[in-house]
C-alpha positions in Angstrom: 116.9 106.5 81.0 115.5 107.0 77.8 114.8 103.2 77.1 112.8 103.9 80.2 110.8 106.3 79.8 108.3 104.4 77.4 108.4 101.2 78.8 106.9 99.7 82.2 109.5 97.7 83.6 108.2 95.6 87.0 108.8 93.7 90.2 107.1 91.1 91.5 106.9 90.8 94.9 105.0 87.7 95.3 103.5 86.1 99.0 101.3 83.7 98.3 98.5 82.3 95.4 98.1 85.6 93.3 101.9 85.3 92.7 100.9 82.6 90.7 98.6 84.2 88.5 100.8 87.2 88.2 103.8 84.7 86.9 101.0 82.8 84.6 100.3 86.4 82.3 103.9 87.2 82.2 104.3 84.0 80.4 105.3 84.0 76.8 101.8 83.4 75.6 101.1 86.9 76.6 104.0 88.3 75.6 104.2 91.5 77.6 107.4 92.4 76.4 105.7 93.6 72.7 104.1 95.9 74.6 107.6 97.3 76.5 106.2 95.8 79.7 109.4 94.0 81.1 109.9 92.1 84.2 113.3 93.0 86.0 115.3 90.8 88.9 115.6 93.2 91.4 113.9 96.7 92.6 116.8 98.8 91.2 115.7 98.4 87.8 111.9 98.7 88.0 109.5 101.3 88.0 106.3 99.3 89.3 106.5 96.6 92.2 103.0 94.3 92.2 102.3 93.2 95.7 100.5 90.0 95.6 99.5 88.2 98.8 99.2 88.1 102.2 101.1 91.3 104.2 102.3 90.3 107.5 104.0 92.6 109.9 107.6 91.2 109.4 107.2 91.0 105.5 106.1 94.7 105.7 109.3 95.9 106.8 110.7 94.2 103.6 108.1 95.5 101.2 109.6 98.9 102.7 112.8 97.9 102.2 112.7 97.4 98.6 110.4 100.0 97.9 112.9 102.2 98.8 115.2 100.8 96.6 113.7 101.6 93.0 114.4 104.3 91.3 111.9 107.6 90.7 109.1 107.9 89.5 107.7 104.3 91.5 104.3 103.2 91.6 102.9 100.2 93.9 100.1 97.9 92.8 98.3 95.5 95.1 97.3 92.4 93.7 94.1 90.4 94.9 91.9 90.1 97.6 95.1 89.6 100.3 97.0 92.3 99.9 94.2 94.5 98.6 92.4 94.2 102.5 94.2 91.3 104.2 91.6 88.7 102.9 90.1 85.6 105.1 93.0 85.8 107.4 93.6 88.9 108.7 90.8 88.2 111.2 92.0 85.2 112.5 95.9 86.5 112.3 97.7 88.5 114.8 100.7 89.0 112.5 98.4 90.0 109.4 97.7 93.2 108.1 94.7 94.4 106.4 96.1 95.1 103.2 99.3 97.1 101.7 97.2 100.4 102.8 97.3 99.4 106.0 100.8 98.3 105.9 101.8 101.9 104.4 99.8 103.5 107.8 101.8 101.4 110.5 104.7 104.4 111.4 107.4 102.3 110.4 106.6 101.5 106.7 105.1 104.8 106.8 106.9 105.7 103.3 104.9 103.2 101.0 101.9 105.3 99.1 98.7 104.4 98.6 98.7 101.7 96.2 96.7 101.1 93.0 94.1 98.1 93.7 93.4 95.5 91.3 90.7 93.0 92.6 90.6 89.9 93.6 88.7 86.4 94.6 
């Protein structure tokens, strides 16, 4: 716990393009880990999962289930324009959801807080 509590230790819970991005600046050209930002394998040992993608309804019950398995304190940030508001297909898709927010309103993911939005194309 105390190598924890200064570092930022994530999980990437990637769905579609943005995932690709995300992987690209944890790359060692950055070299987040200087800065104690650390990716991890599974939710158990991360503090911060980054949603990135299109949220469908049956991938929404996942994102719940491994929310609920990191550890306190845990903090969700949504990723680009898909999982920020559903993007161009929630219209068009019955099985899309308009965003993580939404996701975190439907009573069965209900647990999920209101994420931290970072913007995308």
């Amino acid at each position: 716990n105390w190598a924890r509590s200064g570092s930022l230790w994530f999980f990437q819970f990637g769905l579609a393009c943005c995932a690709i991005e995300m992987i690209a600046a944890a790359q060692p050209r950055h070299d987040l880990e200087r800065f104690g930002i650390m990716p991890r394998a599974t939710p158990r040992q991360s503090d911060v999962m980054i949603v990135s993608g299109t949220v469908t309804m049956k991938m929404a019950t996942r994102l719940k289930r491994l929310y609920e398995q990191m550890p306190d304190p845990k903090y969700v940030i949504s990723m680009g324009s898909c999982s920020n508001s559903g993007g161009p297909y929630w219209q068009h898709g019955y099985s899309v959801l308009k965003g993580v927010r939404l996701a975190s309103a439907t009573p069965e993911i209900k647990k999920i807080p209101a994420p931290i939005n970072v913007k995308g194309l």
